[in-house]
Backbone as CSV, one residue per row, in Angstrom:
resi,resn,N_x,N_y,N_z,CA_x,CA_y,CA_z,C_x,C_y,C_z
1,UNK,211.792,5.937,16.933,213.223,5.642,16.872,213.850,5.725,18.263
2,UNK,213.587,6.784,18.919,214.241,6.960,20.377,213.763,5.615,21.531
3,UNK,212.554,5.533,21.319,211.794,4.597,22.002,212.581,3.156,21.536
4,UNK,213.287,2.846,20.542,213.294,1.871,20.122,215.104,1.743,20.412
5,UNK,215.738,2.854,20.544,217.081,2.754,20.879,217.278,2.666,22.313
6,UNK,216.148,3.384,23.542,216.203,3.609,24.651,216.055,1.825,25.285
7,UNK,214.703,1.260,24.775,214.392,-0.211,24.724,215.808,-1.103,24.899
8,UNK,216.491,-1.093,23.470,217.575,-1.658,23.275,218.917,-1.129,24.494
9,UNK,219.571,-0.132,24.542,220.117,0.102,25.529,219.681,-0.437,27.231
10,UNK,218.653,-0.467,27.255,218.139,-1.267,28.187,218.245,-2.491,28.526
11,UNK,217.897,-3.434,27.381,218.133,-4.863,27.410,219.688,-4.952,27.205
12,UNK,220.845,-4.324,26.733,221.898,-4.391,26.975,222.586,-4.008,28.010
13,UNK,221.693,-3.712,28.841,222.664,-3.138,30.314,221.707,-4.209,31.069
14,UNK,220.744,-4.585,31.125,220.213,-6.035,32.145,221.113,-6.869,31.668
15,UNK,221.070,-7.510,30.588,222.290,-7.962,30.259,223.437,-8.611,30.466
16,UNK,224.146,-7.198,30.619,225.385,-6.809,30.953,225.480,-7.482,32.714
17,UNK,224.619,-6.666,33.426,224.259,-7.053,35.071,223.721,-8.068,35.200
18,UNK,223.236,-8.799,34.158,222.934,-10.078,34.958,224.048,-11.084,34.748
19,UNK,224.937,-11.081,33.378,225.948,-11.669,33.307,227.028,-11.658,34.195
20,UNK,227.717,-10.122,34.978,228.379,-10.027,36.284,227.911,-10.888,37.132
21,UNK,226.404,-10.384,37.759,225.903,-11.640,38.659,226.063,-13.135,38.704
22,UNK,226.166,-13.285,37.356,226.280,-14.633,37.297,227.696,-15.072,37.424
23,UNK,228.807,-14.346,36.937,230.005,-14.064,37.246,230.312,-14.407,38.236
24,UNK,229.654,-13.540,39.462,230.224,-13.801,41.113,229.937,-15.233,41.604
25,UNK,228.684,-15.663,40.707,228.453,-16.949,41.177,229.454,-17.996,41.073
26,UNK,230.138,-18.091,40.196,230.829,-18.557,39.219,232.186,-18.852,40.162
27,UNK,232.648,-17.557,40.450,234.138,-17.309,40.635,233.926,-17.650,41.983
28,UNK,233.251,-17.134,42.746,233.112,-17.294,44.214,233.749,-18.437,44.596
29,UNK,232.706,-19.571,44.280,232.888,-21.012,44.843,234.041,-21.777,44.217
30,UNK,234.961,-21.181,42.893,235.429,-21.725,42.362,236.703,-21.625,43.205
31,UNK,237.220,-20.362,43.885,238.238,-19.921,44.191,238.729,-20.405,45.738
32,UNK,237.006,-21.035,46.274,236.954,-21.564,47.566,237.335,-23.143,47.299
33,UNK,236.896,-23.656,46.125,237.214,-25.026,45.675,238.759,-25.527,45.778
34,UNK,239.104,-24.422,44.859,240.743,-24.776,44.344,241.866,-24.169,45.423
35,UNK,242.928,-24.487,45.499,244.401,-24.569,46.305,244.650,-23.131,45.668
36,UNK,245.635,-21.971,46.921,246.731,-21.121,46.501,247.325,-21.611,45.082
37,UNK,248.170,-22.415,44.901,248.742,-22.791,43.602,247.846,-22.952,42.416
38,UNK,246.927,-23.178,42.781,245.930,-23.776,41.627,245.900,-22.626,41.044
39,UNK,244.860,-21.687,41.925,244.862,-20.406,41.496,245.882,-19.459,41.250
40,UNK,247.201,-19.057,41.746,248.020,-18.964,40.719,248.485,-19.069,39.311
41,UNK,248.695,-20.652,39.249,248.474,-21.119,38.055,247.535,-20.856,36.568
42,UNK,246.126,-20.791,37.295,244.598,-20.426,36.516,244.775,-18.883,35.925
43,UNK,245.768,-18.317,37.194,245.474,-16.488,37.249,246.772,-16.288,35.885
44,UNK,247.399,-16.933,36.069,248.849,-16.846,35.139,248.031,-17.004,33.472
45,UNK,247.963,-18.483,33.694,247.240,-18.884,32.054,246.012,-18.095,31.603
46,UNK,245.537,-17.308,31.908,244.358,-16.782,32.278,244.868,-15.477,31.102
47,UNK,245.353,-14.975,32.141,246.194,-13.001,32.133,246.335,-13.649,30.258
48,UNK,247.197,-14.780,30.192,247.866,-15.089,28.737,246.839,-15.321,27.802
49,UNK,245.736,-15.616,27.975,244.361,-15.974,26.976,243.447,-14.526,27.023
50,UNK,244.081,-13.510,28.251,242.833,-12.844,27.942,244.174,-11.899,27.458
51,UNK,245.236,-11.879,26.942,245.741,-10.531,26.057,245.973,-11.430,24.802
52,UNK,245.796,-12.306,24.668,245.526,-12.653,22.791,244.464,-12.802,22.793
């Protein structure tokens, strides 16, 4: 049982860190792509989708 919860906690924290990683990839270039305003804009509608 321990062996089998320790396993699992495991694959949920690689996971977890590889999804961030992939994250930075993500946001990095996106933020270099787009205009001050753009991003404003993105950061505004954003804030509003991630509290509903």
């Amino acid at each position: 049982m321990s062996s089998k919860l320790l396993r699992g906690t495991f694959i949920l924290t690689l996971g977890t860190i590889l999804s961030k990683v992939l994250g930075l990839f993500y946001i990095i270039p996106f933020y270099a792509i787009i205009d001050k305003y753009d991003g404003t804009l993105f950061l505004f509608i954003y804030s509003l989708y991630d509290f509903y």
